[in-house]
C-alpha positions in Angstrom: 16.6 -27.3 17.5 13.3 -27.1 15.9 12.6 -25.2 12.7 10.4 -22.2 14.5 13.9 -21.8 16.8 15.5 -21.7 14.1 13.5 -19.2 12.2 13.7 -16.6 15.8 17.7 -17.2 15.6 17.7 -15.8 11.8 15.6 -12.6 13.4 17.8 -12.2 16.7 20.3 -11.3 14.6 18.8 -8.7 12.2 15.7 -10.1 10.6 17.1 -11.7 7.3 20.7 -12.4 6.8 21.0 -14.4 3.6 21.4 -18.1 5.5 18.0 -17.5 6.5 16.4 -16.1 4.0 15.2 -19.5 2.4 14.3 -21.3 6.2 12.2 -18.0 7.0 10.3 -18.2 3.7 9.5 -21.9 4.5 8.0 -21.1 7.7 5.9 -18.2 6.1 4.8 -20.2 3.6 3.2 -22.9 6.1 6.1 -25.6 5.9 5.7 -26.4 9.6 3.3 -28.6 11.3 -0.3 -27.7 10.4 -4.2 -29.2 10.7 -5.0 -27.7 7.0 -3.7 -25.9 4.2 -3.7 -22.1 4.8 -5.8 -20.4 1.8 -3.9 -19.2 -1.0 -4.3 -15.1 0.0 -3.1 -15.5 3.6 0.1 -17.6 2.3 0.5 -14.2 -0.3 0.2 -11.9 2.5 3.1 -14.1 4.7 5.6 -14.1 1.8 5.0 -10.3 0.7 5.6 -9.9 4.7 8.9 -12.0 4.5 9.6 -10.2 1.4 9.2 -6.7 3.1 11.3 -7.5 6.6 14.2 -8.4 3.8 13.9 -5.5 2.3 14.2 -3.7 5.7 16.7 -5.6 7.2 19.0 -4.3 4.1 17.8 -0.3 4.1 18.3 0.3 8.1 15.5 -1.0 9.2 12.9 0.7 7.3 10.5 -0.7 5.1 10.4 0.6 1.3 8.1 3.8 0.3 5.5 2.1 -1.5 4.5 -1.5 -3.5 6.4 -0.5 -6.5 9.6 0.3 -4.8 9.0 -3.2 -3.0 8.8 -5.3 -6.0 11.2 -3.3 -8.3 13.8 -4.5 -5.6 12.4 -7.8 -5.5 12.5 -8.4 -9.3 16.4 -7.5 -9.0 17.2 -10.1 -6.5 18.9 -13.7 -7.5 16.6 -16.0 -8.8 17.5 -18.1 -5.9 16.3 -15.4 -3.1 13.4 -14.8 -5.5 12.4 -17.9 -5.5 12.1 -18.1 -1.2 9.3 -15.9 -1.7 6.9 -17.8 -3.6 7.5 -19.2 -7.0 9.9 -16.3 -8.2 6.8 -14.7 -9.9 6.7 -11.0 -8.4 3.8 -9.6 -10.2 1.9 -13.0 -9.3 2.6 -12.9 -5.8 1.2 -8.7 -5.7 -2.1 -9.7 -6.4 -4.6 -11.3 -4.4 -6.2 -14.6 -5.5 -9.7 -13.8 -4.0 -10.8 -10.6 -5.2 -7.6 -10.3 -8.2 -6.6 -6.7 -6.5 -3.1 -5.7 -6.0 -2.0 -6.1 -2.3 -1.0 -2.9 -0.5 1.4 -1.8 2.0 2.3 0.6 4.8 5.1 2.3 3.5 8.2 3.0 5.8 7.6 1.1 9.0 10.1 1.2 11.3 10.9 -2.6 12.1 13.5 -1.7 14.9 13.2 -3.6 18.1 12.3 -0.9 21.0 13.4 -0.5 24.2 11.8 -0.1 27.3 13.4 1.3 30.4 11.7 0.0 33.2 11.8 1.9 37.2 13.9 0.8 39.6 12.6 -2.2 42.1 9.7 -2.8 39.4 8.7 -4.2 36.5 8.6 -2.6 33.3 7.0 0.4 32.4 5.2 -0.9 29.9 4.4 -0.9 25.9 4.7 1.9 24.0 1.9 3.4 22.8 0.2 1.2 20.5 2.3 -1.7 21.8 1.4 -4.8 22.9 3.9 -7.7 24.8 5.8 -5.8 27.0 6.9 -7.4 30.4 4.4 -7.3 33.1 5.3 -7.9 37.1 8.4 -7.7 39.0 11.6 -8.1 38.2 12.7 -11.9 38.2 8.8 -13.1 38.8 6.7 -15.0 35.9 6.1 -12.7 33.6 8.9 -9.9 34.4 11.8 -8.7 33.5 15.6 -10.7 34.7 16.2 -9.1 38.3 18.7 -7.0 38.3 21.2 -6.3 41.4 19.4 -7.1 44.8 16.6 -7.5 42.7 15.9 -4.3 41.5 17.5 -1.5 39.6 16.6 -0.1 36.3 16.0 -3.1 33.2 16.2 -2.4 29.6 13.9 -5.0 27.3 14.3 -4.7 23.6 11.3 -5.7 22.1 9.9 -6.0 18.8 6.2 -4.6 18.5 4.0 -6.6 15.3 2.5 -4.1 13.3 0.7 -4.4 9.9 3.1 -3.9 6.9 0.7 -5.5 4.3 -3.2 -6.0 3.8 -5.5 -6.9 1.2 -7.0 -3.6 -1.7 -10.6 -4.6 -0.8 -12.3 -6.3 2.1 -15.1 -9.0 1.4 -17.9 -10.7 3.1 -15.0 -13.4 4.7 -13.0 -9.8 5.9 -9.3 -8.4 4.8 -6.0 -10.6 5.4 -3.5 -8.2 6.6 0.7 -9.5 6.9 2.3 -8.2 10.2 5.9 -7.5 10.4 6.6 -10.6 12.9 7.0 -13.8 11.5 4.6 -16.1 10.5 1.3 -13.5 11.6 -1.4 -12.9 10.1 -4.9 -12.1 10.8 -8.2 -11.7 9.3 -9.9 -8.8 10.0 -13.5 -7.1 10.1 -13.5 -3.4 8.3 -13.3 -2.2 11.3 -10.6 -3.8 12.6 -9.0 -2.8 9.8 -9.7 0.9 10.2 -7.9 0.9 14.0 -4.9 -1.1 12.5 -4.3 0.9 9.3 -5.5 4.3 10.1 -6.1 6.9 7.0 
């Protein structure tokens, strides 16, 4: 079994149970195979991530009400977990090496997988709104749902939808990294990407 397998075990069953804390903050932190070394912000932005889906996957779910909540909870976890997330050092890992601002978060997301009830003899009905992923096509084809009896029939897909949990204070001329609440994703963003994913 390969480490990312490994990593997608720990979140089929419930995001971060303590065996995987340490595996998931490996992955996050750019342990796997890679061309270069991910800049120092980006690997900030993937821990605080990991750090928030913990937080979640102990408070049903939802992620905390704001950065201080976050890292008071942090600061009382065993040094061990602590230390999955970096070098221990919570204040450290809250502040952005590029532009020395304080990260920032979307407080109480909703990290529970969704489902979708698709139509009888089709495919899915598709994302919710603001969703990306869902099945496409027919049931049993490439692409869409398991068939269900004589092929059709209504399907149920639990899905998790990435949404942005974490982003830089400031954006600068190279854009804003922002943490997204599936494993391992992050992207660099344009202001104005920034303003559709993190709307005032």
């Amino acid at each position: 079994m390969t480490q990312q397998q490994s990593a997608g075990n720990c979140f089929r069953r419930s995001y971060l149970q303590p065996g995987c804390v340490v595996l998931f903050a490996l992955i996050l932190a750019g342990c796997g195979p890679s061309t270069q070394p991910q800049p120092d912000a980006q690997v900030h932005i993937q821990q605080i991530a990991g750090l928030y889906m913990y937080y979640a996957s102990k408070h049903n779910e939802t992620g905390p009400g704001s950065v201080d909540e976050l890292k008071t909870w942090a600061n009382a976890l065993p040094a061990t977990e602590k230390q999955s997330f970096g070098d221990g050092n919570i204040e450290k890992l809250f502040t952005s090496p590029r532009d020395n601002q304080p990260y920032q978060i979307v407080p109480k997301v909703s990290v529970k997988a969704q489902t979708i009830q698709g139509k009888p003899g089709s495919g899915s009905s598709g994302p919710p709104s603001g969703g990306t992923g869902a099945p496409s096509g027919p049931p049993g084809s490439k692409g869409g749902p398991p068939a269900g009896k004589n092929g059709g029939g209504n399907t149920k897909t639990g899905m998790m939808v990435s949404k942005v949990i974490v982003y830089e204070s400031t954006t600068t001329s190279g854009g804003r990294w922002v943490g997204m609440s599936l494993a391992r994703e992050s992207k660099l963003v344009t202001e104005e990407e920034f303003k559709q994913l993190v709307p005032k």
